[in-house]
C-alpha positions as YAML, in Angstrom:
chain: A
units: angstrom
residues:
- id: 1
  name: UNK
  ca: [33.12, -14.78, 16.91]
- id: 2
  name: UNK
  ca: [29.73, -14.61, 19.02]
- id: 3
  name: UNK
  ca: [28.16, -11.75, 21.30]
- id: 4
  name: UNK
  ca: [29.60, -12.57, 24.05]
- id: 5
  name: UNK
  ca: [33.11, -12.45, 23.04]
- id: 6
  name: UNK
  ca: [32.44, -9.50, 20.87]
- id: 7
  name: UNK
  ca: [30.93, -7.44, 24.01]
- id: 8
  name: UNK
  ca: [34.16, -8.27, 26.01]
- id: 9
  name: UNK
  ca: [36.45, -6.92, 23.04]
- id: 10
  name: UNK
  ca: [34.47, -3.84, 22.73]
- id: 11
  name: UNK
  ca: [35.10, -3.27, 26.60]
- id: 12
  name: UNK
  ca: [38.94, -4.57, 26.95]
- id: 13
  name: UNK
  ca: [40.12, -3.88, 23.28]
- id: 14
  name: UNK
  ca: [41.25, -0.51, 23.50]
- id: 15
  name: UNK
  ca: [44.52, -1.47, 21.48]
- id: 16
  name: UNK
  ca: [42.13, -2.82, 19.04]
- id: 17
  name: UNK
  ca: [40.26, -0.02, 18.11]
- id: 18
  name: UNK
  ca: [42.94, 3.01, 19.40]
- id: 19
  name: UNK
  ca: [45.19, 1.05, 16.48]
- id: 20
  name: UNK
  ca: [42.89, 2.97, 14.24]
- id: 21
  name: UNK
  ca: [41.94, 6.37, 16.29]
- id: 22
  name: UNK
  ca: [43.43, 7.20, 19.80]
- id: 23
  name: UNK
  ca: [39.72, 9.19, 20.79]
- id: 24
  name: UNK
  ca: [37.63, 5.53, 19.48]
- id: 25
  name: UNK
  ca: [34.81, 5.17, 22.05]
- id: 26
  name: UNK
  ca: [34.70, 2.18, 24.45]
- id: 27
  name: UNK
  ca: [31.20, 0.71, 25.04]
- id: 28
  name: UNK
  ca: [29.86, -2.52, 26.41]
- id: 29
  name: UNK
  ca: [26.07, -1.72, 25.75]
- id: 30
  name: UNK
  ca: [25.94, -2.45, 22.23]
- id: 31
  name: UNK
  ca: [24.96, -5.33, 20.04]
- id: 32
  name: UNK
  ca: [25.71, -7.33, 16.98]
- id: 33
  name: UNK
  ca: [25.99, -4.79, 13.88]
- id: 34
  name: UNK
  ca: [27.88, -7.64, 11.48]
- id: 35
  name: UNK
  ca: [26.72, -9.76, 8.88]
- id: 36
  name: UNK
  ca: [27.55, -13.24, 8.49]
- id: 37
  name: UNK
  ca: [27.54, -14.94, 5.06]
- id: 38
  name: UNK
  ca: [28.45, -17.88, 4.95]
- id: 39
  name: UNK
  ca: [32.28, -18.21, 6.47]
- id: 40
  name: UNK
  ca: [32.48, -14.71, 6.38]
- id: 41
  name: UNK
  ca: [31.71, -12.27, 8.65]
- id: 42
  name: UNK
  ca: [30.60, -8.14, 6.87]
- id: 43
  name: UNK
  ca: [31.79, -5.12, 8.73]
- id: 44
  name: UNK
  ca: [31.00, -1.67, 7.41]
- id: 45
  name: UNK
  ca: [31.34, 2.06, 7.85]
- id: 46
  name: UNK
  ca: [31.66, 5.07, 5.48]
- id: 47
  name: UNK
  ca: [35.31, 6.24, 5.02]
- id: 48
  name: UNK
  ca: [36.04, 9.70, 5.41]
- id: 49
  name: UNK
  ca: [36.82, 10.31, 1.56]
- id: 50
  name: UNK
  ca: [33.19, 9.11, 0.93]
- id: 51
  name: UNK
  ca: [31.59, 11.69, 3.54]
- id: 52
  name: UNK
  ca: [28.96, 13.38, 3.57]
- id: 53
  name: UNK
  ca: [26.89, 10.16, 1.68]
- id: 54
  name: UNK
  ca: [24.88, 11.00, -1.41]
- id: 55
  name: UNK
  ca: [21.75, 10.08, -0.97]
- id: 56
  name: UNK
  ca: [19.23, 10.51, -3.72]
- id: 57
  name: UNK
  ca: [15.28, 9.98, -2.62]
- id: 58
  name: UNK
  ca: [12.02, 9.66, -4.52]
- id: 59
  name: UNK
  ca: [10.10, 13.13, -4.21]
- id: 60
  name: UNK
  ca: [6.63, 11.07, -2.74]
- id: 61
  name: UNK
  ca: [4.79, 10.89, 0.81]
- id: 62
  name: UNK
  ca: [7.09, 13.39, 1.99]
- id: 63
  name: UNK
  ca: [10.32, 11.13, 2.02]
- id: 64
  name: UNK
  ca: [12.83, 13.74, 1.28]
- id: 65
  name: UNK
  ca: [11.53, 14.82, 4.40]
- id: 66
  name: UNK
  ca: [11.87, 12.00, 6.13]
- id: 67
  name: UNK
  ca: [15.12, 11.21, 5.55]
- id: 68
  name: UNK
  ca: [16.65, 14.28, 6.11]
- id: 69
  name: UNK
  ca: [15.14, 13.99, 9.79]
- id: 70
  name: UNK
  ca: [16.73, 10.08, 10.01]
- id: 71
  name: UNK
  ca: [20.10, 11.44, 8.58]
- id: 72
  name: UNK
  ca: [20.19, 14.65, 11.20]
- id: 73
  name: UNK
  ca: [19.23, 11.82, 14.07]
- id: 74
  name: UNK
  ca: [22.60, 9.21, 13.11]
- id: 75
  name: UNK
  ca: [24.32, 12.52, 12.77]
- id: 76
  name: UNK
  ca: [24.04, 13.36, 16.15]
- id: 77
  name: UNK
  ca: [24.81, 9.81, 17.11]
- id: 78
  name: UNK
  ca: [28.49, 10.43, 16.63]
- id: 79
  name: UNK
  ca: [31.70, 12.16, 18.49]
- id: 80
  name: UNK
  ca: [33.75, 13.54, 15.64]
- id: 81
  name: UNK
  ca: [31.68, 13.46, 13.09]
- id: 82
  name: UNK
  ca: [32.55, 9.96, 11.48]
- id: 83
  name: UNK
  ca: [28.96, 10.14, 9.58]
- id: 84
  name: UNK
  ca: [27.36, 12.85, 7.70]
- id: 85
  name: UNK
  ca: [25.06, 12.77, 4.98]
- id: 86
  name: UNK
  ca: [22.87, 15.03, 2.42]
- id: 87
  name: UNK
  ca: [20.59, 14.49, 0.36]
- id: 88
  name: UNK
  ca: [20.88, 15.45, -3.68]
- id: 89
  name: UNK
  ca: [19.27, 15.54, -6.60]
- id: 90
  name: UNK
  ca: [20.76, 13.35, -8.86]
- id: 91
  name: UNK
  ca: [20.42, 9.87, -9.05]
- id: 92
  name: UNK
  ca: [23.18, 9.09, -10.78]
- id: 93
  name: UNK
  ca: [25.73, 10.63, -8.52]
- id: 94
  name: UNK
  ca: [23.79, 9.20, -5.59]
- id: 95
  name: UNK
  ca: [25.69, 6.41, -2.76]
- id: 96
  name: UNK
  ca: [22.12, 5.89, -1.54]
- id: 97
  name: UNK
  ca: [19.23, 5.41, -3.35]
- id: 98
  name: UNK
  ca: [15.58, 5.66, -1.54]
- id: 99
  name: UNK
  ca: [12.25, 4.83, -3.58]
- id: 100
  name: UNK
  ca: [9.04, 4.71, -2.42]
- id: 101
  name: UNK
  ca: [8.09, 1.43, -3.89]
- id: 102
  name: UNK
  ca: [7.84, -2.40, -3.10]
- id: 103
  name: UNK
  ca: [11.61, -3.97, -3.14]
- id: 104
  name: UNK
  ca: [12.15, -6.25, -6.84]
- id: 105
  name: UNK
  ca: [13.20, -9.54, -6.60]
- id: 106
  name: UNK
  ca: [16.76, -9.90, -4.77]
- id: 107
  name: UNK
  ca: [19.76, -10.14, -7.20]
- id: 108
  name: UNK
  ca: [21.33, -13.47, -6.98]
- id: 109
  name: UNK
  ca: [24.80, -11.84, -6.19]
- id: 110
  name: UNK
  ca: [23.59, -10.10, -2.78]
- id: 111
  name: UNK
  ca: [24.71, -10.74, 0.43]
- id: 112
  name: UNK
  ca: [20.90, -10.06, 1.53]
- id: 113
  name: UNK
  ca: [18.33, -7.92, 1.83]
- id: 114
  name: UNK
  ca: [17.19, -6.42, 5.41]
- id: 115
  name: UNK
  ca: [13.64, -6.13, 6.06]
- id: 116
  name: UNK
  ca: [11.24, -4.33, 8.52]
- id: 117
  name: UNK
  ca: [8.04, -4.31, 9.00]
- id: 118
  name: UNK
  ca: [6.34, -1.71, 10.69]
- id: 119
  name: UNK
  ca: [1.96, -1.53, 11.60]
- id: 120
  name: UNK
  ca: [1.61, 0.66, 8.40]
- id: 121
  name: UNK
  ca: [4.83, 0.39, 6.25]
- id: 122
  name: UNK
  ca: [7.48, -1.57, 5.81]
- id: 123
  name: UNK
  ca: [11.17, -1.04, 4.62]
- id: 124
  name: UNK
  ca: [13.50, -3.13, 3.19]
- id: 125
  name: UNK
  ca: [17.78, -2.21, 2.37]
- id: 126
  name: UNK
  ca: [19.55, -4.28, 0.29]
- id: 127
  name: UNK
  ca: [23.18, -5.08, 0.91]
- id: 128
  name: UNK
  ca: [25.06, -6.09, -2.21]
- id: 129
  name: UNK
  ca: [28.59, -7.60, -2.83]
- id: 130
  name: UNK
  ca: [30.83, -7.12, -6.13]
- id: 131
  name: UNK
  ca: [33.23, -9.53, -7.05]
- id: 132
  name: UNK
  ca: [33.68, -10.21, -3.49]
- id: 133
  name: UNK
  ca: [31.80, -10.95, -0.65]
- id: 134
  name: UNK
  ca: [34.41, -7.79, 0.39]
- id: 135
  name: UNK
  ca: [32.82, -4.76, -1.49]
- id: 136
  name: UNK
  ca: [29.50, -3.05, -1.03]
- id: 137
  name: UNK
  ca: [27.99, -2.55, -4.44]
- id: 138
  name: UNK
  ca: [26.76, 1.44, -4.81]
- id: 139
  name: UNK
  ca: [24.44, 2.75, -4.86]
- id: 140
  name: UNK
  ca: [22.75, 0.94, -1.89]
- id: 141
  name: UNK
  ca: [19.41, 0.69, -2.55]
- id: 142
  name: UNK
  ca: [16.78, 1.13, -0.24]
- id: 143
  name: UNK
  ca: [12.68, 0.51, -0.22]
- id: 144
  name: UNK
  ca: [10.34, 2.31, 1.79]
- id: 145
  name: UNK
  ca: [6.28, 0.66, 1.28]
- id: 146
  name: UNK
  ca: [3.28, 2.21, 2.69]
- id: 147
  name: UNK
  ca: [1.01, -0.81, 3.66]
- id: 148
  name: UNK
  ca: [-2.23, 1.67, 3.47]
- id: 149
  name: UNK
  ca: [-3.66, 4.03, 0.87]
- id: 150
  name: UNK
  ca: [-1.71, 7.19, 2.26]
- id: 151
  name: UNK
  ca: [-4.85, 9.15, 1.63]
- id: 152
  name: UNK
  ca: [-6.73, 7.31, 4.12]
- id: 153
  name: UNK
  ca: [-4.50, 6.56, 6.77]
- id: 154
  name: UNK
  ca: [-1.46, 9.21, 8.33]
- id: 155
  name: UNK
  ca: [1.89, 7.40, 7.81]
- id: 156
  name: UNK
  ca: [3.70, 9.94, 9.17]
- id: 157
  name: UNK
  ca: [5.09, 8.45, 12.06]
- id: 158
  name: UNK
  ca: [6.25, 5.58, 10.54]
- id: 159
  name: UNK
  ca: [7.64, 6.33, 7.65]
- id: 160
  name: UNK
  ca: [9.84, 9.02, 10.09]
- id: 161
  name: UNK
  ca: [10.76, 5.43, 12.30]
- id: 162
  name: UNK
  ca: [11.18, 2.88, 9.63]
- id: 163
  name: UNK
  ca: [13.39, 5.66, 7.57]
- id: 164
  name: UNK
  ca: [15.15, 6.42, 10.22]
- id: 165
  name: UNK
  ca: [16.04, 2.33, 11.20]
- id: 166
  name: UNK
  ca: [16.72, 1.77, 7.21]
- id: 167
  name: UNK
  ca: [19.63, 4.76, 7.31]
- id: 168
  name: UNK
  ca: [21.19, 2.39, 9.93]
- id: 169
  name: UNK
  ca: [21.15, -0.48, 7.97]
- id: 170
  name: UNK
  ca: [22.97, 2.23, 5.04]
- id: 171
  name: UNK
  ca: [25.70, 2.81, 7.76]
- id: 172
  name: UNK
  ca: [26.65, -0.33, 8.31]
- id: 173
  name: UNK
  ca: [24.43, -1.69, 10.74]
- id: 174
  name: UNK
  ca: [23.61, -5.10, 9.46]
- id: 175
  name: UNK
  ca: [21.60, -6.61, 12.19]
- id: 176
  name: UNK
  ca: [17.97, -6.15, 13.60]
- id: 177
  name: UNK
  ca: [18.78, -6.27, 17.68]
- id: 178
  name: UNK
  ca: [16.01, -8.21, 20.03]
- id: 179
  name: UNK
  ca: [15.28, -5.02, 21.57]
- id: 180
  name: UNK
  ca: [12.31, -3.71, 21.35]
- id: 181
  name: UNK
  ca: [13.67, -0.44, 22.51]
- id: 182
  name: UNK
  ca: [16.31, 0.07, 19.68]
- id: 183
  name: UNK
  ca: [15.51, 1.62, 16.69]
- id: 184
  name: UNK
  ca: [17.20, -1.16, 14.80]
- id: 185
  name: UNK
  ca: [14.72, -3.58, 16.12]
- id: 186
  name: UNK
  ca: [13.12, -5.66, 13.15]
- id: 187
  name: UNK
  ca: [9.23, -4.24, 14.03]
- id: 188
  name: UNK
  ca: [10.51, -0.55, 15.27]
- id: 189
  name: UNK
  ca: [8.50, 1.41, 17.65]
- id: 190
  name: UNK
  ca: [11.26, 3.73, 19.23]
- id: 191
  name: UNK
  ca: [11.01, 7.02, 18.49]
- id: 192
  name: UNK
  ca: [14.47, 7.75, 19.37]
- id: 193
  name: UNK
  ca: [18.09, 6.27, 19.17]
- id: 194
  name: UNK
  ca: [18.76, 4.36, 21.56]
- id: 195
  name: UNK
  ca: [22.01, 3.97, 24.08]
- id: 196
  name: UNK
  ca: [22.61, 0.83, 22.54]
- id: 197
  name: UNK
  ca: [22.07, 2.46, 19.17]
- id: 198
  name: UNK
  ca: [24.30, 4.96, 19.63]
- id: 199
  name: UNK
  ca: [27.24, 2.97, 21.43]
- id: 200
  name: UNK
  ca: [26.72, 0.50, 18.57]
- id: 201
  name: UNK
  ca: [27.04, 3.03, 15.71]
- id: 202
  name: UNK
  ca: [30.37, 4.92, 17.92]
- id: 203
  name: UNK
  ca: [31.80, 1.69, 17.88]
- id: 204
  name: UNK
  ca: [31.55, 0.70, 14.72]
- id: 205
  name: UNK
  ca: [32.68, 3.55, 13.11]
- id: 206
  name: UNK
  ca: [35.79, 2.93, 14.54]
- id: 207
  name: UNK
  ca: [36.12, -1.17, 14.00]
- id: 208
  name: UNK
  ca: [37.85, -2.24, 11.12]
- id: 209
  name: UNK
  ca: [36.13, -2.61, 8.18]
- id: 210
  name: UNK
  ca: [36.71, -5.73, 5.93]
- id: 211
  name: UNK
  ca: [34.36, -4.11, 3.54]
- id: 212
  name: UNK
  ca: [35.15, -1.45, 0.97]
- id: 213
  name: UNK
  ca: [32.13, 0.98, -1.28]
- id: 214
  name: UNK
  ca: [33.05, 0.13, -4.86]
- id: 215
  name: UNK
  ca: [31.10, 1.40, -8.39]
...
């Protein structure tokens, strides 16, 4: 299915999505949040039994921080609260896992790893599949790489932006957008959602998902 057609079913399909939840949103500024691999095409969103997400991070350059302040900015993103998250302090228990360190070499069995690249870090979230292309691996892993000796140069602002974009990768956006005013956009510079941000995230969390969180 391309844009195009994808735009006009997010505008016309409210049988579609009101299959699912009478109050869905209807938006036509939004853009392409799926994955395609191969023949098949990856939709995502937290279910409500999984809510709020777990999300453990690495106690260095102030993530915790950081990510708390992307989680309370998709938060607000939503209507009826389809997406909450906390953060906790044990790994093991964690959906989300966020370390301050370059990403390893991608497991064979991913669907694919997201990057961005930002002036003085770069992220990177890594979106893997079980036995099928069908289930998203947890924990999800995320990688968040200062570029610059933090000592020297003040990261703050972009670890806050690239964090931020990386938690919408987590959510189930799987796309960069051309935009350069989206968060999601591959080299971020927004300091802000978005309206196309937020339309896409509202409408997602209401599309069917073909893909299910697994252990």
């Amino acid at each position: 299915m391309n844009v195009r057609r994808l735009f006009s079913i997010a505008a016309v399909c409210g049988a579609v999505l009101s299959c699912a939840d009478t109050t869905a949103p209807n938006r036509t500024n939004l853009y392409e949040w799926r994955l395609v691999v191969q023949t098949d095409t990856l939709s995502f969103h937290w279910p409500t039994s999984s809510l709020p997400v777990r999300i453990w991070v690495e106690d260095s350059l102030d993530m915790p921080t950081h990510i708390r302040d992307g989680i309370t900015a998709w938060r607000s993103a939503f209507l009826y609260g389809e997406y909450d998250a906390i953060v906790v302090s044990d790994s093991s228990a964690a959906d989300v896992l966020v370390r301050v360190a370059s990403a390893p070499p991608l497991s064979p069995a991913s669907a694919g790893r997201l990057l961005t690249m930002f002036p003085g870090c770069q992220g990177a979230t890594d979106i893997d599949t079980a036995a099928t292309r069908f289930q998203l691996q947890l924990p999800v892993r995320m990688y968040l790489t200062p570029k610059y000796d933090p000592a020297l140069v003040d990261l703050t602002e972009c670890f806050r932006i690239t964090a931020t974009h990386e938690l919408g990768h987590s959510l189930g956006l799987f796309r960069h957008t051309s935009d350069t005013l989206d968060i999601m956009y591959v080299l971020p510079k927004a300091q802000v959602l978005s309206a196309r941000d937020i339309n896409t995230a509202q409408v997602l969390s209401h599309w069917p998902a073909n893909m299910t969180p697994t252990r």
